[in-house]
N, C-alpha and C positions, 0 to 999 in steps of 0.2 A: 297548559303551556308547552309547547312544543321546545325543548331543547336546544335543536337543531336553529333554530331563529332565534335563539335569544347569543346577541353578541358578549353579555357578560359574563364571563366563565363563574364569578360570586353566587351566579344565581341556578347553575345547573344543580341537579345532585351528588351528593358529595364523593358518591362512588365515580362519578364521571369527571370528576374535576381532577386533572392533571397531577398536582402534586400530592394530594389526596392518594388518589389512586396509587403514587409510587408509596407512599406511605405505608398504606394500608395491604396492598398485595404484592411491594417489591420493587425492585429496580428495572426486572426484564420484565413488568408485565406494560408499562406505557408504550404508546408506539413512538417512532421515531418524531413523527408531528409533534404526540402529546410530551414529548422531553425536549425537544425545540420552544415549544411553547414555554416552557417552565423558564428554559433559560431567559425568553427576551420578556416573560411578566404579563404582559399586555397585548391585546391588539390596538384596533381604531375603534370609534364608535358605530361604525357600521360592518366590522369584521371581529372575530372572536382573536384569539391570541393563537387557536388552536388551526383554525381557519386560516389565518394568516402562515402559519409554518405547514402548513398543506399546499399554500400556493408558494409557496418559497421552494419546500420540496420538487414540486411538479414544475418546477422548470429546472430543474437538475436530471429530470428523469426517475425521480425517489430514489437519486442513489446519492449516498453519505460523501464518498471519497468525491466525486466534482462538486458538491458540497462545498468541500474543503479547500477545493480552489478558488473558490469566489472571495474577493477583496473585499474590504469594506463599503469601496464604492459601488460594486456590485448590489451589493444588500440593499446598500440605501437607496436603490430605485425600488424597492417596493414600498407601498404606501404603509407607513406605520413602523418602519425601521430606520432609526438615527444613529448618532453615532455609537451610541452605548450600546444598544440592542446587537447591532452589528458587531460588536469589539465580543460582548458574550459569546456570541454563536462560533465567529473565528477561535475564539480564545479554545471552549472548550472540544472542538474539533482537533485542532495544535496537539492539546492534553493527548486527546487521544492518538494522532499520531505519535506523538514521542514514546507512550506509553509500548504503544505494536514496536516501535523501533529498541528501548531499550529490552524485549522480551527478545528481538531477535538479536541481541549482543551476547545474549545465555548461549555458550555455545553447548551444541546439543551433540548428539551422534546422528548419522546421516543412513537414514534405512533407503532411503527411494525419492526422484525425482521430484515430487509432494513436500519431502521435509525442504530441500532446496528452495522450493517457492515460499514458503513459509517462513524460511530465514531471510532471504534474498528481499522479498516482495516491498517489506516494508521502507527499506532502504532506496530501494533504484525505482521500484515497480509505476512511481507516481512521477518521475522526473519527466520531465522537457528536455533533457538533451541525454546523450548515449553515454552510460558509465560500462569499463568491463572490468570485471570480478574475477579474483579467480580463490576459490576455498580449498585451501590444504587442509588434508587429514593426515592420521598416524593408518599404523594398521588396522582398526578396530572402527575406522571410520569413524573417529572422533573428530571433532573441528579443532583444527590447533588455532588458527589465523586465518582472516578475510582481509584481503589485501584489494586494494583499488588499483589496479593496472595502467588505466588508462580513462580518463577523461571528453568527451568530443563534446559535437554540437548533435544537432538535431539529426542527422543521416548517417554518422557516423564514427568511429573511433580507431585510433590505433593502438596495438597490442606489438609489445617486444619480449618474442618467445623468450629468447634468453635471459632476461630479468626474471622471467615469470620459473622457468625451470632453477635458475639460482638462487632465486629464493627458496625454494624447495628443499633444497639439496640442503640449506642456511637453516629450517626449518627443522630440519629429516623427518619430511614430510614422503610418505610410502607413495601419497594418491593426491590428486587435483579434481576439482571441478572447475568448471568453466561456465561464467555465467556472465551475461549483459543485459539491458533491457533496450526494448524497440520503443520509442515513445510513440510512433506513428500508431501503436494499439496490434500493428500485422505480427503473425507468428511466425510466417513462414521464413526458414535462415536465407540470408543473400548467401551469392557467391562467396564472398568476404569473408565473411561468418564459417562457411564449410573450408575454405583455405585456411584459416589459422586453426580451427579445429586439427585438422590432417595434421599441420605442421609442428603443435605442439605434442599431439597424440603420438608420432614417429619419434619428436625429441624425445620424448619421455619415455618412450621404447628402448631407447639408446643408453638412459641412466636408473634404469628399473623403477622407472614413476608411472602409477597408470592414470591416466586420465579417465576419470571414469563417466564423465556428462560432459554437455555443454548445452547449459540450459539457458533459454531468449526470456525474458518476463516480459508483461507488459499489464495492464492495472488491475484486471482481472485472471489474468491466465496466463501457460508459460506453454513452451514446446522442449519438449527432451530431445536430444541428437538417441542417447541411448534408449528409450523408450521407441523410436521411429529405426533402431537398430541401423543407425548414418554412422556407428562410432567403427 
């Protein structure tokens, strides 16, 4: 009996069966299908369960985070997911989100561009419209406070230097980063982007605060001003 054709997952072996498997070899060893699979239980009678979240995957791209954007109503055009099935999958996706977002509430100390994205990413990196950040440190490059600056829509936001340098000063805070996300996915800074850099970078000149970045995110990846040496 060929495996692969048999749509009831009862009937594969028991090393190939999904919750089995996490059982028996772990959490990280199932693939993403085969822990999709666990969650929605079943498939149809002519798709396996595991089948079913292969093709769920594959029209994401097999990628988790647009995953996470799919509604429930989303889900439920695929043949074999209702409302429950659909409510799991959202649910435990959520989990994880919040999980990445309260790790990046731990404020860390800031070695390099990298930690930025890694604090940052979870927060703005997935939004639909432009948030701007800006992270005060001590001297030690500790995170004292992340601060949301400024809120927009989809192309862009405004920043008010002098808020952003007074709180600083309110903070005694040594250093600033500077960070926003592009929801468009592009990295490259607008004009926009390189004028309030300059403007804050000069202010902060002015009150011995250094700006030491101004990093763009976007769902996978980020651009450094200081790493492209624009500061």
């Amino acid at each position: 009996m060929s495996y692969e054709k048999t749509f009831s997952i009862k009937l594969w072996a028991e090393d190939d069966r999904p919750r089995e498997k996490l059982l028996l070899k772990g959490k990280e060893v199932p693939s993403d299908a085969e822990l999709i699979a666990i969650l929605i239980g079943s498939g149809s009678r002519n798709e396996s369960a595991v089948d079913l979240a292969k093709r769920i995957l594959a029209s994401v791209d097999n990628n988790l985070n647009k995953l996470g954007k799919l509604s429930v109503f989303d889900l439920q055009k695929f043949k074999g997911i209702g409302d429950a099935k659909a409510i799991s999958i959202i649910t435990a996706l959520e989990l994880g989100r919040r999980r990445r977002l309260e790790e990046a509430l731990i404020l860390p100390k800031i070695n390099c561009s990298k930690d930025v994205f890694k604090l940052m990413q979870p927060i703005i990196g997935e939004l639909l419209h432009e948030e701007f950040w800006i992270i005060y440190l001590n001297n030690s490059n500790k995170v004292l406070f992340k601060y949301q600056s400024s809120k927009g829509g989809l192309t862009g936001t405004l920043v008010d230097s002098r808020i952003v340098l007074k709180k600083a000063i309110e903070l005694h805070s040594t250093a600033i980063i500077l960070c926003h996300n592009h929801p468009s996915g592009k990295l490259k800074p607008s004009n926009a982007d390189k004028i309030i850099t300059s403007k804050l970078f000069k202010g902060g000149e002015t009150l011995d605060i250094k700006v030491l970045d101004h990093i763009i995110i976007t769902e996978n990846d980020y651009f450094s001003f200081a790493d492209e040496n624009l500061l």
